[in-house]
C-alpha positions as CSV (number, residue, x, y, z in Angstrom):
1,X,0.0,0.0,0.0
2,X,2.8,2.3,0.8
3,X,4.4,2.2,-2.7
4,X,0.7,2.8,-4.2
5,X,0.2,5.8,-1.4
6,X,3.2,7.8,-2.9
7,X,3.0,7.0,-6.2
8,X,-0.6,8.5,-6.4
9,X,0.8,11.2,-3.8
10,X,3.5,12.2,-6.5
11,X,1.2,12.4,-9.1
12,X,-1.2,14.8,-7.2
13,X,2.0,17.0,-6.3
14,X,3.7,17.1,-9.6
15,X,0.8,16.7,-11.7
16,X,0.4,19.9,-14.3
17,X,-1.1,23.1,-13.9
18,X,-4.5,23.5,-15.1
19,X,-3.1,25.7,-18.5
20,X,0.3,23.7,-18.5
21,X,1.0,22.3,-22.3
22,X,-0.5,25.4,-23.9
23,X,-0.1,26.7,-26.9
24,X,1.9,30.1,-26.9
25,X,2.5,31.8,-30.4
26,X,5.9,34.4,-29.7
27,X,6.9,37.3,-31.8
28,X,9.9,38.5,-30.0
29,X,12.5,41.5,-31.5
30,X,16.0,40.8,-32.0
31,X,19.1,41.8,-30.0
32,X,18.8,42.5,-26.5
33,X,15.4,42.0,-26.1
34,X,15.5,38.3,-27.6
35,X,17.8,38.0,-24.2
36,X,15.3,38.6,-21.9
37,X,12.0,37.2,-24.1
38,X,14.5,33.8,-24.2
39,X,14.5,33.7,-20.2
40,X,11.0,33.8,-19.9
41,X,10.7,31.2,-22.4
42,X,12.6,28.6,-20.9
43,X,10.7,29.2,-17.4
44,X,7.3,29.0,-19.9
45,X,8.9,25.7,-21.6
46,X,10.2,24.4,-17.9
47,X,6.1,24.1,-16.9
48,X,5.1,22.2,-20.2
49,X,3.6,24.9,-22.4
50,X,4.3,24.3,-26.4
51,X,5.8,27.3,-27.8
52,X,6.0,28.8,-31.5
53,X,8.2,31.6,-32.1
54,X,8.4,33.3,-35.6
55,X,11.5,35.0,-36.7
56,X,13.5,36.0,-39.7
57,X,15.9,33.4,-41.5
58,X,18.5,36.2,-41.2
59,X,18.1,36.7,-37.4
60,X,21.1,38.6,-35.6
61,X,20.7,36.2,-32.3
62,X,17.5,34.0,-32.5
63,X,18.6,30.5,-33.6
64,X,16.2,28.0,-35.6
65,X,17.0,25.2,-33.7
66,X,15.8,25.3,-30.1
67,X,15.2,23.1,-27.3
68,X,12.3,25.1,-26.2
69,X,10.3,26.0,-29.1
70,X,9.5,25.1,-32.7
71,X,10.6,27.9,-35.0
72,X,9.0,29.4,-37.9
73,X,10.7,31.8,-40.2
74,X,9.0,34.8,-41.7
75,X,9.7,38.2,-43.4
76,X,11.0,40.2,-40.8
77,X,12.5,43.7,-39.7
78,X,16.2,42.0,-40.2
79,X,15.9,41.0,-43.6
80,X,16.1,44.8,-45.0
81,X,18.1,45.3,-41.3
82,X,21.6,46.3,-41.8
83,X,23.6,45.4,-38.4
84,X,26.2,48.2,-38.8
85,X,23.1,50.4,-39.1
86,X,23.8,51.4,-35.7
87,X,27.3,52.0,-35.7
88,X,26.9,54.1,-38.0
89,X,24.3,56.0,-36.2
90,X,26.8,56.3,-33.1
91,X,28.3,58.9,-35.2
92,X,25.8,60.7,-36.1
93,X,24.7,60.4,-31.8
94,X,27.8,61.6,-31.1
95,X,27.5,65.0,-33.0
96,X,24.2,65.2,-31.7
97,X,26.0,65.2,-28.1
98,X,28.4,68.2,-29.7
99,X,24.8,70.5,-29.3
100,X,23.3,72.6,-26.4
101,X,22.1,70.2,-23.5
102,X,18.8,71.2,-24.3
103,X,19.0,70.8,-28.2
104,X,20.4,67.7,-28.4
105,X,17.9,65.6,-27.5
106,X,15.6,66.9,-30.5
107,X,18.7,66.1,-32.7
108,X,19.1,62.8,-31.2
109,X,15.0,61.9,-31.5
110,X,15.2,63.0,-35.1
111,X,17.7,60.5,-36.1
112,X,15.0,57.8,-34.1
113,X,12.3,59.1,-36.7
114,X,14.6,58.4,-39.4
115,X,15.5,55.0,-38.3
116,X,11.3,54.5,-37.5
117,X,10.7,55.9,-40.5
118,X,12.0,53.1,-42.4
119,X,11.7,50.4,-39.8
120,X,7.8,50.5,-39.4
121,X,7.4,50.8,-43.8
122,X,9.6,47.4,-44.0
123,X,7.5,46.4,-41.1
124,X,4.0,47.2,-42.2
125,X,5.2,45.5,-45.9
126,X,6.1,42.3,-43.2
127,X,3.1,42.1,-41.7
128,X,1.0,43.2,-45.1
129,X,3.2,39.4,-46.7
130,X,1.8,37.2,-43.7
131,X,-1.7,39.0,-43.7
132,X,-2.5,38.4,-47.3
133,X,-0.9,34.8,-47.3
134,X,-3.9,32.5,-46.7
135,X,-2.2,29.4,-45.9
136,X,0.0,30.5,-43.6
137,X,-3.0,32.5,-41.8
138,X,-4.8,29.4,-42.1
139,X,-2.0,27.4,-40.2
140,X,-1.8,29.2,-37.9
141,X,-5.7,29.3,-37.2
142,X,-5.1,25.7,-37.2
143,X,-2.3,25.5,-34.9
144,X,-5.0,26.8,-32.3
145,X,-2.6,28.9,-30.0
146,X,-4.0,30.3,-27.0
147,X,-1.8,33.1,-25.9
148,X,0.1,35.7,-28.4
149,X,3.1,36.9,-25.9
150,X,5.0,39.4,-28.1
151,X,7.4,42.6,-27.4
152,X,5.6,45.3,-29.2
153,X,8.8,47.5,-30.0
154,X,8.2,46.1,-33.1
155,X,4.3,45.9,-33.9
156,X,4.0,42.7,-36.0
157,X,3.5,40.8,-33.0
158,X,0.1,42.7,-32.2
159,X,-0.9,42.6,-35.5
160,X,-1.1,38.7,-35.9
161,X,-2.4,38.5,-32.2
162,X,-5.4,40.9,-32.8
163,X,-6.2,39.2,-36.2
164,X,-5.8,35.9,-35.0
165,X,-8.2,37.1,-32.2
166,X,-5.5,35.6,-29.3
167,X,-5.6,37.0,-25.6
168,X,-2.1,39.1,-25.5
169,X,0.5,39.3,-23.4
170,X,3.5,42.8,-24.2
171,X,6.9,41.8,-22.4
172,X,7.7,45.5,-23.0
173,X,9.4,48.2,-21.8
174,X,9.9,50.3,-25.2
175,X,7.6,50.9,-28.0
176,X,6.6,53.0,-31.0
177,X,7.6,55.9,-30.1
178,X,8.8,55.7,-26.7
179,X,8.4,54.3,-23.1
180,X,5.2,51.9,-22.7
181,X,3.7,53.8,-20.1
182,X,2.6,56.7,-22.4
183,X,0.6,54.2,-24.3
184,X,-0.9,52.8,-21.6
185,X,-1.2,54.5,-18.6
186,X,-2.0,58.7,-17.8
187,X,1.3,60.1,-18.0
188,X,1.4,64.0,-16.7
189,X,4.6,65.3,-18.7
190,X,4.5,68.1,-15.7
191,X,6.6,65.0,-13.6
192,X,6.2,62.1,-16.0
193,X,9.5,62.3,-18.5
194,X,9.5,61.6,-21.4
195,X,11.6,59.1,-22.9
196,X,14.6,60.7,-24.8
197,X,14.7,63.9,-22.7
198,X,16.9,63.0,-19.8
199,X,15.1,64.4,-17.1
200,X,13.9,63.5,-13.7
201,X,10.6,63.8,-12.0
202,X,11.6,67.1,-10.5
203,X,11.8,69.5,-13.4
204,X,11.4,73.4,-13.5
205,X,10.0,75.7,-15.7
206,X,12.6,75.5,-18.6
207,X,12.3,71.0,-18.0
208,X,9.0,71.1,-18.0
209,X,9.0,73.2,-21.6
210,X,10.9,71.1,-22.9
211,X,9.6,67.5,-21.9
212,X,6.0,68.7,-23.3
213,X,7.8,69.8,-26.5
214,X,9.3,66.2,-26.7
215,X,5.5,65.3,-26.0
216,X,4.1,66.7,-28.4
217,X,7.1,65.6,-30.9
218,X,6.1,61.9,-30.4
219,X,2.2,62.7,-30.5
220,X,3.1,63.8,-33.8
221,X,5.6,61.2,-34.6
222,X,2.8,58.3,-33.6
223,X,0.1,60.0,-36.1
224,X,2.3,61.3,-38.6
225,X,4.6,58.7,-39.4
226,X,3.9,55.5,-37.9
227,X,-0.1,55.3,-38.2
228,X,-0.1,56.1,-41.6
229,X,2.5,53.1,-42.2
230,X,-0.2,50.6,-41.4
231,X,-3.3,52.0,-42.4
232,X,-3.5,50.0,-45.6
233,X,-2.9,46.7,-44.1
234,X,-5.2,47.7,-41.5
235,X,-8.5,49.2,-44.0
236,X,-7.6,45.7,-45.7
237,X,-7.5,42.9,-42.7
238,X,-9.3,44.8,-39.7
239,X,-12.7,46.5,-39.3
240,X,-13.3,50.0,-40.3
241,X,-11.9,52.7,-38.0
242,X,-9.1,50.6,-36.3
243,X,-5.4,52.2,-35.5
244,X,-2.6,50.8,-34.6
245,X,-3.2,52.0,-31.3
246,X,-6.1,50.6,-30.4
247,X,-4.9,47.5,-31.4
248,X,-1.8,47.9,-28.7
249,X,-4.2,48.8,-25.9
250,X,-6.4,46.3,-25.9
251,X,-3.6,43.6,-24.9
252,X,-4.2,41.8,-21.6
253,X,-2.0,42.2,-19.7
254,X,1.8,44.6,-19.9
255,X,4.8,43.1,-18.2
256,X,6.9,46.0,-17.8
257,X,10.7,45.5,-17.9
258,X,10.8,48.5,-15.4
259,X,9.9,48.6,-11.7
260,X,10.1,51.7,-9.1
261,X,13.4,50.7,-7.9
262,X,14.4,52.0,-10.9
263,X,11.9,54.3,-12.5
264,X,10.1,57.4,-11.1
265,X,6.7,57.0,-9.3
266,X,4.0,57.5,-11.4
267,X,0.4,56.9,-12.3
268,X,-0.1,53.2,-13.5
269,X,-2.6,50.5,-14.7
270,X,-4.5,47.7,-13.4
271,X,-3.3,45.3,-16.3
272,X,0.3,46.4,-15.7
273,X,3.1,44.1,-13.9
274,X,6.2,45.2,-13.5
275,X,9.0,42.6,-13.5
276,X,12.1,44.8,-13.6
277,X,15.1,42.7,-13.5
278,X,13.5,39.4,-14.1
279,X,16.1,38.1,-15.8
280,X,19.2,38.4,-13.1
281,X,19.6,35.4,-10.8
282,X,22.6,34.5,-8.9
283,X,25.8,34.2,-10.3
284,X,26.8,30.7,-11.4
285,X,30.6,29.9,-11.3
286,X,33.1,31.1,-14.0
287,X,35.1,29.3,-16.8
288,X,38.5,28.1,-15.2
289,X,40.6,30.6,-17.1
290,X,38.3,34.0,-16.6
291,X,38.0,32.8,-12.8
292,X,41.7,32.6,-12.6
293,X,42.2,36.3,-13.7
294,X,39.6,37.3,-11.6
295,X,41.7,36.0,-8.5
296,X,45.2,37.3,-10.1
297,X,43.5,40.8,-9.4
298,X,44.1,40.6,-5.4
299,X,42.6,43.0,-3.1
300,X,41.9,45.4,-6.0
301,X,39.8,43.8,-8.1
302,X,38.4,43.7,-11.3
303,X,36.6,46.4,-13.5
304,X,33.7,44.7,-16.6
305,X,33.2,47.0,-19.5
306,X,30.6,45.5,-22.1
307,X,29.1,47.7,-24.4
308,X,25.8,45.3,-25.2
309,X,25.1,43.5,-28.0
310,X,24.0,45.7,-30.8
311,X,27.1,48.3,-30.9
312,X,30.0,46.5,-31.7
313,X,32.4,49.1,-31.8
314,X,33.7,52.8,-30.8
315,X,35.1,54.9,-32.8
316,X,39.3,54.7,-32.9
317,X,40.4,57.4,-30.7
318,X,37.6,56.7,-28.1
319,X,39.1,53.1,-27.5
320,X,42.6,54.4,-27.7
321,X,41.5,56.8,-24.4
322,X,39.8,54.0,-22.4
323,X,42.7,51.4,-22.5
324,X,45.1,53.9,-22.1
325,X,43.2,54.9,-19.0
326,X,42.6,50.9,-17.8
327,X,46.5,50.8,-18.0
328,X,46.7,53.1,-15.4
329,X,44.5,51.6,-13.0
330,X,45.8,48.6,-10.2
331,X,42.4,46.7,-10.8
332,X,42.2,44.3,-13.5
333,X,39.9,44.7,-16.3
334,X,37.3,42.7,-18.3
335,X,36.4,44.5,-21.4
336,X,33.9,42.9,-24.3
337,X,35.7,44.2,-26.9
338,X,35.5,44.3,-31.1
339,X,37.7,45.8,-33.5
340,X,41.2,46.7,-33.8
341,X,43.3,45.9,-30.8
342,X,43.8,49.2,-29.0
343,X,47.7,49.7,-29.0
344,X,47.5,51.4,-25.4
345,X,46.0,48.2,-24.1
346,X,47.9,47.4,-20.7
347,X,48.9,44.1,-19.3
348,X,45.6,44.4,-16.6
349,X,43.5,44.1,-19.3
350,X,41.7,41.3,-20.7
351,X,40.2,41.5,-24.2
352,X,37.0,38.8,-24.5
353,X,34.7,38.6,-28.0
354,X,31.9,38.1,-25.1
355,X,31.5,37.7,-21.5
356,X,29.1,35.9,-18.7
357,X,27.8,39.2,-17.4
358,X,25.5,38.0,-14.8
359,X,28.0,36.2,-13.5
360,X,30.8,38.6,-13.5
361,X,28.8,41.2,-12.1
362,X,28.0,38.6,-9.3
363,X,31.7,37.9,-8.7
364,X,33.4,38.8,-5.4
365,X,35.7,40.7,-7.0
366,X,33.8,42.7,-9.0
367,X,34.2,46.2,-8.2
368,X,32.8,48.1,-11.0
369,X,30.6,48.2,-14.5
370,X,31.8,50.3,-17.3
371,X,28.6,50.0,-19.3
372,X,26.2,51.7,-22.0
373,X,23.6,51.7,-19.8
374,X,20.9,48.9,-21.9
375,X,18.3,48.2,-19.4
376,X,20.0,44.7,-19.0
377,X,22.9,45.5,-17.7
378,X,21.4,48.0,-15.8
379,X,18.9,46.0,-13.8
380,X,22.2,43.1,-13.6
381,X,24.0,46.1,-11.6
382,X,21.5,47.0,-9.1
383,X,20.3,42.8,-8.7
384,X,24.5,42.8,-7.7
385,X,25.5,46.0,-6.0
386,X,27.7,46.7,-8.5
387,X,28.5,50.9,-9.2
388,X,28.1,51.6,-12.7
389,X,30.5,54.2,-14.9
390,X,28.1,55.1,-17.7
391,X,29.3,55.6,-21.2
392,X,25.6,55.6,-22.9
393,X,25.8,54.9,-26.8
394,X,22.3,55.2,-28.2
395,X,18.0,55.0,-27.6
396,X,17.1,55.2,-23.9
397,X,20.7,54.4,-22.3
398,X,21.0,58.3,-21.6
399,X,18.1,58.1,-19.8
400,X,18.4,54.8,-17.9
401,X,22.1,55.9,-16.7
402,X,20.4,59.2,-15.6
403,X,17.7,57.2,-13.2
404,X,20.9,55.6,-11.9
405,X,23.1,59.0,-11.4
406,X,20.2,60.9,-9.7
407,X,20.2,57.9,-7.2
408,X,23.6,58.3,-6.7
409,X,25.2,54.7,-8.5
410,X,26.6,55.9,-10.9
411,X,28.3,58.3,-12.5
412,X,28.4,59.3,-16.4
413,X,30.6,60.6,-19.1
414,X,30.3,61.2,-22.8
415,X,31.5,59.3,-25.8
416,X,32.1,62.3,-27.5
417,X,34.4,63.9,-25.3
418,X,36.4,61.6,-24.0
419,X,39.5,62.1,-22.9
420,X,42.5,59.5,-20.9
421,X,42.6,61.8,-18.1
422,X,38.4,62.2,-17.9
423,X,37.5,58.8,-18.0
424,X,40.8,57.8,-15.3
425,X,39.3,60.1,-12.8
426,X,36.1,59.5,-13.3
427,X,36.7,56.0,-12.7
428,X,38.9,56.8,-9.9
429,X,35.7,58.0,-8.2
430,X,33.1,55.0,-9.0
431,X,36.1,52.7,-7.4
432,X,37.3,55.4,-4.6
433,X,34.1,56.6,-3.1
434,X,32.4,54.5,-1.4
435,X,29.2,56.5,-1.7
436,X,28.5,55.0,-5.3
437,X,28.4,51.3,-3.8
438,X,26.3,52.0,-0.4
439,X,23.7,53.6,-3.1
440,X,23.5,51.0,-5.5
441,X,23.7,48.2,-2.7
442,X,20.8,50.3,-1.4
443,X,19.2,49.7,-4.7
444,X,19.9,46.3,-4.6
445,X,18.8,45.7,-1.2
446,X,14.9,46.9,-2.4
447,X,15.5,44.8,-5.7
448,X,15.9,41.8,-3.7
449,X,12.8,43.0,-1.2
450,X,9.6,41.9,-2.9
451,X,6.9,39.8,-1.9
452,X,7.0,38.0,-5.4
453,X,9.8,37.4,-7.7
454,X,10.0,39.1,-10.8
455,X,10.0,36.3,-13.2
456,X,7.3,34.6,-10.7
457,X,5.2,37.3,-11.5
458,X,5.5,37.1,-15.1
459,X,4.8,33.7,-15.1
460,X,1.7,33.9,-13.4
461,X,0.2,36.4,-15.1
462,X,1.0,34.9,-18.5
463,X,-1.3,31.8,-17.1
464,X,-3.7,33.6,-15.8
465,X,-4.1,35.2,-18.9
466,X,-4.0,31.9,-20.7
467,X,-6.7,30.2,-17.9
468,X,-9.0,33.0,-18.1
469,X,-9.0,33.5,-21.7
470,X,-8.0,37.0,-21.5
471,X,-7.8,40.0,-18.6
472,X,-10.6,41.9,-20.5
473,X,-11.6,43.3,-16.8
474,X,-8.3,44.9,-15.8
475,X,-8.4,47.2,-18.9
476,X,-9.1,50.7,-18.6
477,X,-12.8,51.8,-20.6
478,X,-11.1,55.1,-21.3
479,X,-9.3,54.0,-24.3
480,X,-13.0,53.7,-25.8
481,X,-14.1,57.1,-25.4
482,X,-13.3,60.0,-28.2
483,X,-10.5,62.7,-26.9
484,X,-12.8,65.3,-26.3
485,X,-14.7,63.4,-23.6
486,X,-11.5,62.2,-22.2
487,X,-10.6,65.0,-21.2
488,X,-13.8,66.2,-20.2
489,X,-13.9,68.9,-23.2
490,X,-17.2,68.6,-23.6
491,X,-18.7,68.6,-19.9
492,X,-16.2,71.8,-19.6
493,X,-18.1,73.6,-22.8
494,X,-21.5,73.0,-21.1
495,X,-20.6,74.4,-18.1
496,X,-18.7,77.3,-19.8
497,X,-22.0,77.4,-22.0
498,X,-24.0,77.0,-18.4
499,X,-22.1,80.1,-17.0
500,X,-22.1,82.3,-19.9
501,X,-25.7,82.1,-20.0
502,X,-26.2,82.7,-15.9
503,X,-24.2,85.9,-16.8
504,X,-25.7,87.6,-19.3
505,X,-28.7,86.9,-17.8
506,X,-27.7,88.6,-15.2
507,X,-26.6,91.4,-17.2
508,X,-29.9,91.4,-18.8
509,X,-31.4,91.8,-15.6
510,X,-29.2,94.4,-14.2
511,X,-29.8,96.3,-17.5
512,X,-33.6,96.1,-17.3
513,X,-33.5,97.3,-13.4
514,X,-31.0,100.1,-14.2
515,X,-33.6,101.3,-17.0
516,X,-36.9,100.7,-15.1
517,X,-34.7,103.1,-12.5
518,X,-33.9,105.7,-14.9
519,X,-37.2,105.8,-16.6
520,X,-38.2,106.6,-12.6
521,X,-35.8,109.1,-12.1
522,X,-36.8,110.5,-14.8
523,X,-40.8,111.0,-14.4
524,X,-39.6,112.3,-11.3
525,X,-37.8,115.2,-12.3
């Protein structure tokens, strides 16, 4: 009886959720974001669900051949994608940088509508190919998914979820035309900043002017360049009156790469779940040969410079400075490093094609991040304690390095200006003052503090979507109302129109009393 009693017993305890072996259609975006999409897919895989990810044949980091998913390639953003697009746009960042503090971010969000410009056009062709192609609609109607999770940075993802009529799931943090939150949730620009503008939450007159004019830049941006990008394939696959927008909102649930550890406090939404930092766990142990130069560094330690995954290079005379400057320094360094071998490279300085940053970053002898500030890394630093020299390249690592300076964990200097001596003291500082590592273990200390685990929360709320067909009572009704009654336009006219009448009826009034008066006066006389 007692091998019967246990054997039924494990089956009760390990028997399957009631949505395990779902059927989960993924439209991830390449680069850095595949990183973090991947993690949650092997926790998703891990509990039994059946997962079908599409991506291009030319993907920069996506394989074909997983463990964890089935794989279907389709026309994507990467086929027309040229990687050293963004190299080159480094350069053109970097003058940007050359402008007035408050200029440059307008030079530096026009070269985003460039790139956007082109990206959503090859996009909206994308999705147009896998709309108007019946049979692969029609296996995919057939594969009967139940959950579309997709990162909406690139909207192909909600496109095939809406017309395959699938509850939704955004792992997000970025999209169209900036932060998710201003698509999904009230965002007053008076302490709300917008993405790109490199501002905190306490701004004065001349911040405040300028985060509405980035406002309204991306208001304009959204209707005047992306909409109109889709509205064909829209008028053509969805019913009359529908916007990309609309399609966006109506998702079930947001999982936020963002928590307030790291962002400013502000307004939020029922259907939003933030899981910052899901993706750091605890450092596993190093290749024999990196873990040996990590212990050759001594009491000092060791410094990690990565740059991320989608700039693969600094200009010449930038690289030139920063080895010339690790040369100088008794730690040891770690650099992710592509190019030309910088000729000032010292003997403390190891050179590595890539790098297990989790795990460095969780290393004893870690004792600081030279970074670009992707939100990653960034989230990797705080989940570790580690202080963070910021050398932000491109899209919202000035502003994610800013969050982290006004907190006090970091410090930050500019590609286009640096100098040996600049980037030696500055680094003298992060790894001198212990100020920058009491804040950021601070940081770390509240990362570590919460009553669910990031990637626990993500999970379950993926299910849930996926057991209750959809989170249709967590979204907000006023994404169904015209602007105007939004904001209340029209209940303000009426009672404008309400008061305007009450005075000049009164003034009617007062002139009819005045005459009657007069008239008096006048008999009188």
């Amino acid at each position: 009886m007692i091998p019967v009693f246990l054997t039924v017993l494990c089956f009760i305890l390990l028997r399957p959720t009631g949505c395990s072996g779902s059927r989960i259609l993924v439209v991830p975006v390449d680069g850095s974001h595949w990183i973090n999409m991947e993690v949650i897919l092997r926790e998703l895989h891990s509990r039994g669900h059946n997962i079908t990810v599409l991506r291009s044949a030319k993907s920069w980091y996506i394989p074909s051949n997983s463990s964890i998913y089935t794989s279907i390639n389709v026309r994507m953003l990467e086929d027309e994608a040229d990687m050293d697009y963004y190299n080159k746009m480094l350069l053109d960042v970097m003058e940007c940088r050359r402008s007035a503090s408050f200029i440059r971010t307008f030079c530096q969000q026009y070269l985003i509508t460039v790139m956007l410009g082109t990206g959503h056009d090859i996009l909206a062709r994308a999705a147009a190919t896998m709309l108007d192609d019946s049979v692969f609609m029609k296996m995919l109607q057939d594969a009967k998914f139940d959950l579309m999770l997709t990162d909406p940075g690139l909207p192909i993802g909600v496109l095939l979820g809406s017309y395959l009529k699938l509850p939704m799931v955004f792992n997000v943090r970025w999209i169209n035309t900036g932060e998710g939150h201003f698509t999904i949730a009230p965002s007053p620009v008076s302490y709300v900043p917008v993405s790109g503008t490199e501002l905190g939450d306490q701004m004065d007159f001349l911040e405040r002017t300028k985060n509405m004019l980035h406002y309204l830049y991306s208001v304009a941006e959204q209707h005047l360049l992306i909409n109109p990008a889709y509205s064909d394939v829209l008028q053509r696959h969805f019913p009359p009156g529908t916007d990309l927008l609309s399609l966006e909102r109506a998702a079930d649930i947001w999982l936020v790469r963002a928590n307030f550890v790291f962002e400013f406090p502000r307004p939020t939404m029922p259907n939003v779940v933030y899981i910052g930092g899901f993706q750091c766990k605890k450092a596993n142990p190093l290749p024999a040969e990196l873990e040996a130069f990590m212990q050759s560094s001594g009491e000092h330690g060791v410094v990690v410079m990565s740059l991320g995954t989608l700039v693969s290079a600094l200009p010449h005379e930038v690289t030139e400075a920063i080895a010339a400057a690790f040369a100088q320094l008794p730690q040891k360094v770690v650099w992710r490093f592509v190019g030309e071998k910088p000729s000032s490279l010292g003997n403390n300085t190891l050179l590595v094609d890539w790098l297990p940053q989790n795990d460095l970053l969780g290393h004893p002898k870690t004792r600081a991040f030279v970074a670009h500030g992707g939100t990653n890394g960034m989230y990797e630093a705080i989940y570790h304690g580690i202080p963070v020299l910021g050398l932000p390249l491109l899209f919202d690592q000035f502003d994610n390095l800013h969050r982290l300076k006004v907190r006090g964990a970091a410090r930050v200097v500019e590609a286009k200006s640096l100098t040996k001596e600049g980037f030696l003291e500055a680094l003298k500082d992060i790894l001198d003052n212990p100020s920058y590592r009491n804040n950021i273990q601070h940081l770390s200390q509240l990362q570590h503090d919460q009553l669910m685990s990031p990637m626990d929360a993500a999970i379950f709320w993926i299910e849930y979507v996926i057991r209750n067909k959809g989170a249709a009572h967590l979204q907000s009704a006023g994404f169904s109302l015209p602007w105007y009654a939004y904001f209340c336009l029209d209940v303000a006219v009426l009672i404008m129109a309400i008061i305007g009448a009450f005075v000049w009826a009164l003034v009617l009034v007062c002139r009819v009393l005045c005459c009657r008066r007069s008239r008096r006066k006048m008999k009188a006389e």
